[in-house]
LOSEMAR-703012 format. One record per residue (C-alpha): x, y, z; residue in one letter; residue number from 1. Coordinates in Angstrom, 3 decimals, decimal comma, padded with zeros to 6 digits. Layout:
[[X; Y; Z]; 'A'; NUM]
...
This chain:
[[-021,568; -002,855; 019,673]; 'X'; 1]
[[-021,139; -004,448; 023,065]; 'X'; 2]
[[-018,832; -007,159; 024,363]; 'X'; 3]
[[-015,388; -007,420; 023,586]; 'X'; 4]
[[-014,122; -007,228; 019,715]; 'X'; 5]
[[-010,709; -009,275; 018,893]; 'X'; 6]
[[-007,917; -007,268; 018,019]; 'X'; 7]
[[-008,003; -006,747; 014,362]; 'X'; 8]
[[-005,092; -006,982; 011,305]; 'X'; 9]
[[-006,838; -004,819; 008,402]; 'X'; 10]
[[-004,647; -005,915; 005,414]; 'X'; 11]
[[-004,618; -004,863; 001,856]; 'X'; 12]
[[-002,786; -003,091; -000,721]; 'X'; 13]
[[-001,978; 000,813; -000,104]; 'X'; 14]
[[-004,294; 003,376; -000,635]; 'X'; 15]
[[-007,388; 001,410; -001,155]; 'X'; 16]
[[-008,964; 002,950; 002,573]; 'X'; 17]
[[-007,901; 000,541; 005,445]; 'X'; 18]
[[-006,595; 003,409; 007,544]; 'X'; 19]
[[-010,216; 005,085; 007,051]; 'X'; 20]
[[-012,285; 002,201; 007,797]; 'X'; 21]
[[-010,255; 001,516; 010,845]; 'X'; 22]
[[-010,696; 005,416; 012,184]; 'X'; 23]
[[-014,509; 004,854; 011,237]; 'X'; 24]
[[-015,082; 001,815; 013,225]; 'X'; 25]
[[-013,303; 003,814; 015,960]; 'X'; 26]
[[-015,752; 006,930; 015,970]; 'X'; 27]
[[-018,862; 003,976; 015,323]; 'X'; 28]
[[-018,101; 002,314; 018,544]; 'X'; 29]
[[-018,444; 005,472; 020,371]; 'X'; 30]
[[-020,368; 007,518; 018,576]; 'X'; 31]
[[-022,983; 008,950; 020,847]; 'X'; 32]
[[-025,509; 009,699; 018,242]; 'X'; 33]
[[-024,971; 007,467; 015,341]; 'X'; 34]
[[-024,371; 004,199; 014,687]; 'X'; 35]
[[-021,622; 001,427; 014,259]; 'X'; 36]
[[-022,085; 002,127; 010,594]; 'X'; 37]
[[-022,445; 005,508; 010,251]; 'X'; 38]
[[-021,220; 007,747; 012,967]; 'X'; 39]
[[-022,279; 011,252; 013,314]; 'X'; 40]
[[-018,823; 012,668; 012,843]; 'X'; 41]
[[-019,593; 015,855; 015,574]; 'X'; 42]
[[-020,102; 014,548; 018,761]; 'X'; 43]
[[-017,202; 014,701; 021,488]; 'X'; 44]
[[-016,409; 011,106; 020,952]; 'X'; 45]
[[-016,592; 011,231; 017,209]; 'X'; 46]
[[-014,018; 014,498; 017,689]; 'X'; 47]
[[-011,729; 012,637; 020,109]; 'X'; 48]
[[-010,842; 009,740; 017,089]; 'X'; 49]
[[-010,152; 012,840; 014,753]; 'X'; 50]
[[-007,855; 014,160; 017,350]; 'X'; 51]
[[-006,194; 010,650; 017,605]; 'X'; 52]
[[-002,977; 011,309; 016,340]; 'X'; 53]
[[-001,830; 013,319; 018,993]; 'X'; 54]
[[-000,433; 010,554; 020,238]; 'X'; 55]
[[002,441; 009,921; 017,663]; 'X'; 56]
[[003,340; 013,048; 018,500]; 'X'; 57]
[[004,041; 012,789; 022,473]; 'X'; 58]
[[006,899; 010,266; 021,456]; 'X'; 59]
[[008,781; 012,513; 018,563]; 'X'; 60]
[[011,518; 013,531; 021,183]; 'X'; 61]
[[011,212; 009,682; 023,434]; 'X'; 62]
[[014,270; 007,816; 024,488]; 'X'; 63]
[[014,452; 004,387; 025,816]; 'X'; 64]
[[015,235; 005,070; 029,279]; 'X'; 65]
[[011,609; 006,947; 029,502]; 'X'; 66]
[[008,928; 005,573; 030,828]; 'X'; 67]
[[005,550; 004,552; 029,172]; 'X'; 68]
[[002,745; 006,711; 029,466]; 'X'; 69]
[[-001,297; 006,174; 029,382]; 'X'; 70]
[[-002,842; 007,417; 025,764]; 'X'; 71]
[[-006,027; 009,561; 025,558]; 'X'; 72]
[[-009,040; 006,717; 025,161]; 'X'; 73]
[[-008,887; 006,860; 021,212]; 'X'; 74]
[[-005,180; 006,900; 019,656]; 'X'; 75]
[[-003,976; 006,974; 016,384]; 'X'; 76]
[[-000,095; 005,257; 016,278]; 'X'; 77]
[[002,132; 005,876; 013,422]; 'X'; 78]
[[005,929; 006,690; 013,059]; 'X'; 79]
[[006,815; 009,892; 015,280]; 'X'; 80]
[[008,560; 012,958; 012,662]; 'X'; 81]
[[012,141; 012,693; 012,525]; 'X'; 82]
[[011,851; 008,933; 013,658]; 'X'; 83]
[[012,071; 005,248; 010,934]; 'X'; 84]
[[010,496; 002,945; 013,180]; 'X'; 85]
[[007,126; 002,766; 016,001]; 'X'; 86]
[[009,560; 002,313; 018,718]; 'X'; 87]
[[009,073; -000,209; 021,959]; 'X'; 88]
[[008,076; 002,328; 023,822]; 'X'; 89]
[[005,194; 003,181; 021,594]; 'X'; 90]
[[004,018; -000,481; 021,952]; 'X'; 91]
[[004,401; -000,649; 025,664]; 'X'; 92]
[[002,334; 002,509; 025,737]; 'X'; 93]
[[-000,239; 001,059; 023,894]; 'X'; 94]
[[-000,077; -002,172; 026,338]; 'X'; 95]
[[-000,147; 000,287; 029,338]; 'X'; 96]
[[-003,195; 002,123; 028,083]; 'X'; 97]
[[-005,143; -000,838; 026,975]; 'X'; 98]
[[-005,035; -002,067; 030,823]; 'X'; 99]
[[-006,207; 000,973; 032,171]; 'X'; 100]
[[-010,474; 001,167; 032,193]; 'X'; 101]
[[-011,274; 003,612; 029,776]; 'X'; 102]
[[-011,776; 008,003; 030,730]; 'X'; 103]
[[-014,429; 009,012; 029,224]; 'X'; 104]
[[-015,526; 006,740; 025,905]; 'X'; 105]
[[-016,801; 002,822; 026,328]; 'X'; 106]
[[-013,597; 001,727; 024,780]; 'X'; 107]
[[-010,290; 001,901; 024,763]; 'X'; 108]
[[-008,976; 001,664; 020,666]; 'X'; 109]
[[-005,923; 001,924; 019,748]; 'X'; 110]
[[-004,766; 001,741; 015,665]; 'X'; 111]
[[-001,213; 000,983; 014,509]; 'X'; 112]
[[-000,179; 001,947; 010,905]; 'X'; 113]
[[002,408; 000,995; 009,463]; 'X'; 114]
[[001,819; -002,211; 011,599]; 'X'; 115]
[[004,416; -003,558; 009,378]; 'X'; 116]
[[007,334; -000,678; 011,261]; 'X'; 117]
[[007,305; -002,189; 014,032]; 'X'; 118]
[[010,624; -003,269; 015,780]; 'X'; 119]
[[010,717; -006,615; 016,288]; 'X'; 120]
[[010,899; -005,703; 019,965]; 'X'; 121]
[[007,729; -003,478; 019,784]; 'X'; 122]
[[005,490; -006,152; 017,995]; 'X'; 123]
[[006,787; -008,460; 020,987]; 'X'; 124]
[[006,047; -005,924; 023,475]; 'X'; 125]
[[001,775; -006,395; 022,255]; 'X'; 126]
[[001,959; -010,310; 022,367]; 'X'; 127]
[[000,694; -010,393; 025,711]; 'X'; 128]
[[-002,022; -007,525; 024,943]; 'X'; 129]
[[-003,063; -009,476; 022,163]; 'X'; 130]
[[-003,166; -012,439; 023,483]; 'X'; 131]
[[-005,550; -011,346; 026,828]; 'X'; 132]
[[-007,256; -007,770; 025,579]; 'X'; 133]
[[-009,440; -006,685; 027,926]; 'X'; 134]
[[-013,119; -006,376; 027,454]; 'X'; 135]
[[-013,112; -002,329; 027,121]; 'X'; 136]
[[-010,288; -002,151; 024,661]; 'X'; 137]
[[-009,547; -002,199; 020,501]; 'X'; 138]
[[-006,019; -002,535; 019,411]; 'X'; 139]
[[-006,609; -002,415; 015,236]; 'X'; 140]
[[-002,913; -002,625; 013,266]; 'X'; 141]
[[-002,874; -001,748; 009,423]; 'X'; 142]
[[-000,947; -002,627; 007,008]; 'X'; 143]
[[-000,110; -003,269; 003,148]; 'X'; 144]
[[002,652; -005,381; 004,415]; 'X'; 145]
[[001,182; -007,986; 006,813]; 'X'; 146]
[[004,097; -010,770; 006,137]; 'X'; 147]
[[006,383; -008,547; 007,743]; 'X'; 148]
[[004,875; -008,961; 010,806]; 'X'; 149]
[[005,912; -011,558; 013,129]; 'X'; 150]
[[003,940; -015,125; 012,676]; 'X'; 151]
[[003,240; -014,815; 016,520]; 'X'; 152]
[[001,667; -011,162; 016,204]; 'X'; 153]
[[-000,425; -012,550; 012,730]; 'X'; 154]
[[-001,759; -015,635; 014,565]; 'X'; 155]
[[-002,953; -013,763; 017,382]; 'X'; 156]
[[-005,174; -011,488; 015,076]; 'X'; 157]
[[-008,355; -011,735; 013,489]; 'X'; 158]
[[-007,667; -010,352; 009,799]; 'X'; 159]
[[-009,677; -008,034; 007,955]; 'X'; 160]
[[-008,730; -008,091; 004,326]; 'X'; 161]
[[-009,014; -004,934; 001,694]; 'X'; 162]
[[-009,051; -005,171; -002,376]; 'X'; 163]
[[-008,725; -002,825; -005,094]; 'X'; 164]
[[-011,828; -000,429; -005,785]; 'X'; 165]
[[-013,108; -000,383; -008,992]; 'X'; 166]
[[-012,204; 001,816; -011,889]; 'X'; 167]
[[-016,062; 003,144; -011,227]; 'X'; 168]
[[-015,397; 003,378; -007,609]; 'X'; 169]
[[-012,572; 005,573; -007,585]; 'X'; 170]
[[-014,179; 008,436; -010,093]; 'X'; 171]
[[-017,560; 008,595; -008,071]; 'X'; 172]
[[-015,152; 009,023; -004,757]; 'X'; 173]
[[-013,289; 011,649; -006,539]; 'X'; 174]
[[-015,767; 013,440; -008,409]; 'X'; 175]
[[-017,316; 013,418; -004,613]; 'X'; 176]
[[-014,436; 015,051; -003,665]; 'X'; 177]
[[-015,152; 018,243; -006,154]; 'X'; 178]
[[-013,195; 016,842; -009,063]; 'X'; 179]
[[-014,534; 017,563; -012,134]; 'X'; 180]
[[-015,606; 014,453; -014,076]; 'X'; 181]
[[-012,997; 014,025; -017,058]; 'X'; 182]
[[-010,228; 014,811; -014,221]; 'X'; 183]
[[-011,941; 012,070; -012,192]; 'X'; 184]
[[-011,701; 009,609; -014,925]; 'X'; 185]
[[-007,859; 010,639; -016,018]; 'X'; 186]
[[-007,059; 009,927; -012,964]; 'X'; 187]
[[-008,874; 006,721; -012,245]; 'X'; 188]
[[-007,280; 005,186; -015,816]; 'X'; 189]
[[-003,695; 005,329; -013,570]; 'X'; 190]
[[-004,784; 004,547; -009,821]; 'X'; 191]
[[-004,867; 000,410; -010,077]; 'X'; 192]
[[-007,505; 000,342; -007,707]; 'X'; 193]
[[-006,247; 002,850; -005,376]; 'X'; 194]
[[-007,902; 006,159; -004,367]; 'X'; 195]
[[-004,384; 007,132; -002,712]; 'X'; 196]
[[-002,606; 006,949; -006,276]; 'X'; 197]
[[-005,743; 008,560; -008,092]; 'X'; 198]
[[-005,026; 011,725; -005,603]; 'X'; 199]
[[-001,440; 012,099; -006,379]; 'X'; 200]
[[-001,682; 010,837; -010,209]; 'X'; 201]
[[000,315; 013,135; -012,796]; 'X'; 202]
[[-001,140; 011,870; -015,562]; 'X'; 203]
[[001,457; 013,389; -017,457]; 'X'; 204]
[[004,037; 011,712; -015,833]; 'X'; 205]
[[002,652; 008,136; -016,177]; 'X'; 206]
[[001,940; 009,026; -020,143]; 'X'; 207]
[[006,031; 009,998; -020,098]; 'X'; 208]
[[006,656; 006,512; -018,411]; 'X'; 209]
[[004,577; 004,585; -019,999]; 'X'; 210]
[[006,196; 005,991; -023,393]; 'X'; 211]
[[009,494; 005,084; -022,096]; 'X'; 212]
[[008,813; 001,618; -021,994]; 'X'; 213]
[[007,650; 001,805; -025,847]; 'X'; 214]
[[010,116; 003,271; -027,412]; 'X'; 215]
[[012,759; 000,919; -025,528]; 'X'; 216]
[[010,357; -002,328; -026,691]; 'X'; 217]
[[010,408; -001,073; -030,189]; 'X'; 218]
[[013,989; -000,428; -029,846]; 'X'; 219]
[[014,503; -003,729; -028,494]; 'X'; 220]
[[012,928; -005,137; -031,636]; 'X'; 221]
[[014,459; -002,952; -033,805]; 'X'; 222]
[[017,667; -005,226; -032,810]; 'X'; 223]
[[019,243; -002,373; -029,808]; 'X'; 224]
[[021,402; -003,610; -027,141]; 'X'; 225]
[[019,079; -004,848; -024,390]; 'X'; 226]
[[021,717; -004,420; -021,839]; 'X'; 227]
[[022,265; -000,678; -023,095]; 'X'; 228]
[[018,457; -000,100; -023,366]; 'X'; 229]
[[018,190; -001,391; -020,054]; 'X'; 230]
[[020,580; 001,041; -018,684]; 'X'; 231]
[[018,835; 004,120; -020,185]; 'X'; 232]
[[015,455; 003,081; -019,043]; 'X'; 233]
[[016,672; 001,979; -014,937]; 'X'; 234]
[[018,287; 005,934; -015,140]; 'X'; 235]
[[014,923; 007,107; -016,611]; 'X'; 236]
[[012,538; 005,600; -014,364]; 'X'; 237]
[[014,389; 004,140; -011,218]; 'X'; 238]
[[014,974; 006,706; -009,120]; 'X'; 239]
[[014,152; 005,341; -006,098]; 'X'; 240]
[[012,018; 002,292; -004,968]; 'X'; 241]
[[008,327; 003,900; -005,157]; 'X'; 242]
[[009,651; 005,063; -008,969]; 'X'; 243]
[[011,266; 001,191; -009,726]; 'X'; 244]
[[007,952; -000,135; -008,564]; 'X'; 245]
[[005,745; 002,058; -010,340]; 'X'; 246]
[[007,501; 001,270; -013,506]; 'X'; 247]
[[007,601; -001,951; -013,436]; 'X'; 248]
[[003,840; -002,146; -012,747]; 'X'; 249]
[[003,206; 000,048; -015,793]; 'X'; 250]
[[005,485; -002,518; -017,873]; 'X'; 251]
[[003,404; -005,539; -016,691]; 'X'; 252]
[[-000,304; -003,350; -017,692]; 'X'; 253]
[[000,960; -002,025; -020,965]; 'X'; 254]
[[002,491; -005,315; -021,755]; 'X'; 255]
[[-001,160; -006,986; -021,191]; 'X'; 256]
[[-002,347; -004,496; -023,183]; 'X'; 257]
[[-000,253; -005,189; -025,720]; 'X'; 258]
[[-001,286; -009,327; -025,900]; 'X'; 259]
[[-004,838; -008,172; -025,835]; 'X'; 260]
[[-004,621; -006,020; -029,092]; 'X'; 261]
[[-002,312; -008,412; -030,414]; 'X'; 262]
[[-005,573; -011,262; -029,943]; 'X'; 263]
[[-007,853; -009,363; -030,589]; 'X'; 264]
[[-009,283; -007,532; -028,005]; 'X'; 265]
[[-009,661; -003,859; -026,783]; 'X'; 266]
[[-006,840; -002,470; -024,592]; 'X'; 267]
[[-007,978; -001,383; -020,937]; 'X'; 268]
[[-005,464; 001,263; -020,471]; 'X'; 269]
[[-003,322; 002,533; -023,293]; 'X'; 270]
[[-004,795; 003,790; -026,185]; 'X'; 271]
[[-005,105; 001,567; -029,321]; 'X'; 272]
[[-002,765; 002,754; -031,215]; 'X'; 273]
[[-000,263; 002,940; -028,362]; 'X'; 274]
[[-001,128; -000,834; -028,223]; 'X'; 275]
[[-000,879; -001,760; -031,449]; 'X'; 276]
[[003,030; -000,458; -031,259]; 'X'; 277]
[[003,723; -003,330; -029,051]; 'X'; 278]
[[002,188; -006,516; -031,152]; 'X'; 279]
[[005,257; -006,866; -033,125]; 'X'; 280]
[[006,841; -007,742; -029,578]; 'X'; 281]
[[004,317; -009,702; -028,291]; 'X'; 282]
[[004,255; -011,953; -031,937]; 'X'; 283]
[[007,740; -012,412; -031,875]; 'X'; 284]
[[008,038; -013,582; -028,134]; 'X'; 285]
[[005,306; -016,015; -028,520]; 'X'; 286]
[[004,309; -018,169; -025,544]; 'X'; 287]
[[007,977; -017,433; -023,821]; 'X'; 288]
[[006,524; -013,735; -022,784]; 'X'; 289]
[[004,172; -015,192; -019,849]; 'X'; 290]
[[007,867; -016,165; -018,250]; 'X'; 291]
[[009,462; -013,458; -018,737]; 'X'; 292]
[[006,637; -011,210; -017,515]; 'X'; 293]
[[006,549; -013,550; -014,464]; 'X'; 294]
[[010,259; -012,320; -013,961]; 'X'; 295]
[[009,083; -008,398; -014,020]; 'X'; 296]
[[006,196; -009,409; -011,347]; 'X'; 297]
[[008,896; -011,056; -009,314]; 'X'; 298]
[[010,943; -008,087; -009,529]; 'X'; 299]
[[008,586; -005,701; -008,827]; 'X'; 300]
[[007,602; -007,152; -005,783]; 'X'; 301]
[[010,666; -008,103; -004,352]; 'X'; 302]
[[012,082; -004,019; -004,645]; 'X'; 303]
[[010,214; -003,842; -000,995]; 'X'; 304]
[[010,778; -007,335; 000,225]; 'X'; 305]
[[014,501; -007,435; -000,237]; 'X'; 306]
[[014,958; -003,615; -000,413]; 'X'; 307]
[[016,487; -004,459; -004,212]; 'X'; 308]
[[018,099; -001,421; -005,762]; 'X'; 309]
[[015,477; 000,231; -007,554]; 'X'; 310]
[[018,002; 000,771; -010,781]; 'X'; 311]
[[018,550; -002,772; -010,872]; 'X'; 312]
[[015,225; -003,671; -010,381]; 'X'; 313]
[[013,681; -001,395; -013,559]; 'X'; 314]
[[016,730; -002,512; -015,514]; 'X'; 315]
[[016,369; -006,350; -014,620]; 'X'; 316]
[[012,780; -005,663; -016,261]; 'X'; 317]
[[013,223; -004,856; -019,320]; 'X'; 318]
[[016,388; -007,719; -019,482]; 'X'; 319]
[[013,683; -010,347; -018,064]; 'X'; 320]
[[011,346; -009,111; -021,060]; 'X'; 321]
[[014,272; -009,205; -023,740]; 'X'; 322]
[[014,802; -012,812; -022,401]; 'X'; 323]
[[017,999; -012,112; -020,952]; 'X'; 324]
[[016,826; -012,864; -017,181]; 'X'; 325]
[[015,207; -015,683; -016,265]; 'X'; 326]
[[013,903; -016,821; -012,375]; 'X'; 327]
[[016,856; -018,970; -012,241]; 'X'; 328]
[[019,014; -016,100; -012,300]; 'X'; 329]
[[016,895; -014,730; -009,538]; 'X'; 330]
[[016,982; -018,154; -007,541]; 'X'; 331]
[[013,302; -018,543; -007,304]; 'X'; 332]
């Protein structure tokens, strides 16, 4: 592709392949035997994006007195080890690089992931790059989290948006990847659209969480203490904020599992007669369980938003589900 490409926001949830797609339009634009689409993946250019991290790397030891420095043509920019943030000085690198004509590739491209750890200073420091890019460079950010980003960064961009893959999707990419096929499909059952998760899914583990939340819900309408339930479950399952999340997720799909069985229908991930342990619940909620399982969305995506405690978050859940927490309580 010729001419010059506006800088680009790829957006989505995590794991679903936005950090791929951006390092394969990188080696497509200058690939020197394939093509934007397909690139040849051993060429020098192709080799040059999968060297591109490098670059993180030259700022691990940085302070803010040093100066910026001009990246290799291709670089890949993401959080230096031992570091919480891409610094300003990462940024300003970037800016520096992008205004220098390019080495040895037709482009200059730079990608950014986590856009969305930026300093506020850094994301300042690439309005002016992304306001004027020149004609030979790429500056790509990626991110799950693309309200965290400064309006004046976002408005600047042109945004390329990512879904969840398919159930089907994510056991032909595995099963591509030398899993066998009844692994490929374990695994798919707990990724919720994302190949990331499908890699790192203990299907074990999400069994043992998913468990959890049945035995408390049977509890709970067995008569037990919501509040002490609550407290079991939040030391059971919210250990930290990816945990807290996780949980709650796997409350809102076994809950929908549970309503489906309950009219009717066939569950998508539980089994049925892990289902059909939940329709006393669902019959004796009645219509008030769409709140309260509004409350547990709320919850679960405000643990990142807000930074809630995770413990609080997983035991706000099963209090919003008992009917003991409503959105009032949360102010929304």
């Amino acid at each position: 592709a010729e001419g010059p490409i506006p800088p680009l926001l790829f957006c989505g949830p995590e794991g679903v392949g936005k950090r791929s797609a951006a390092l394969g339009l990188a080696a497509g634009l200058v690939c020197r035997s394939g093509t934007i689409d397909q690139a040849c993946g051993r060429c020098p250019p192709c080799l040059r994006v999968l060297q591109s991290a490098g670059v993180t790397a030259l700022r691990r030891r940085s302070t803010a007195q040093d100066r910026a420095q001009v990246y290799p043509d291709v670089g890949f920019v993401g959080i230096p080890e031992g570091k919480t943030r891409i610094s300003v000085l990462q940024a300003r690198d970037v800016e520096l690089s992008l205004s220098v004509q390019p080495f040895e590739l037709p482009r200059r491209i730079y990608i950014i992931e986590p856009a969305d750890s930026l300093t506020p200073a850094a994301a300042n420091s690439l309005l002016k790059v992304l306001e004027e890019p020149p004609p030979w460079g790429l500056l790509i950010l990626v991110t799950a989290h693309p309200w965290a980003l400064p309006v004046t960064v976002r408005s600047r961009m042109q945004a390329v948006r990512f879904g969840l893959l398919g159930r089907q999707t994510v056991e032909q990419l595995l099963v591509d990847q030398g899993y066998p096929a009844s692994d490929a499909a374990e695994r798919a059952r707990y990724c919720r659209g994302r190949l990331s998760l499908a890699l790192a899914a203990d299907p074990a583990a999400e069994d043992k969480v998913r468990e959890s939340w049945i035995r408390a819900i049977e509890k709970l309408s067995e008569g037990s203490s919501a509040a002490a339930l609550a407290t079991a479950v939040a030391e059971a399952l919210g250990s930290d904020a990816a945990a807290a999340e996780n949980a709650c997720q796997a409350l809102l799909e076994l809950m929908r599992d549970g309503q489906a069985v309950a009219s009717g229908a066939e569950p998508r991930l539980l089994d049925r007669s892990q289902a059909e342990r939940l329709t006393g619940f669902v019959d004796a909620a009645g219509p008030a369980l769409y709140d309260r399982l509004r409350v547990v969305e709320l919850l679960r995506s405000e643990i990142h938003i807000f930074h809630r405690n995770p413990r609080l978050s997983v035991e706000g859940a099963l209090l919003a589900l008992a009917g003991r927490l409503d959105r009032a309580a949360l102010g929304r």
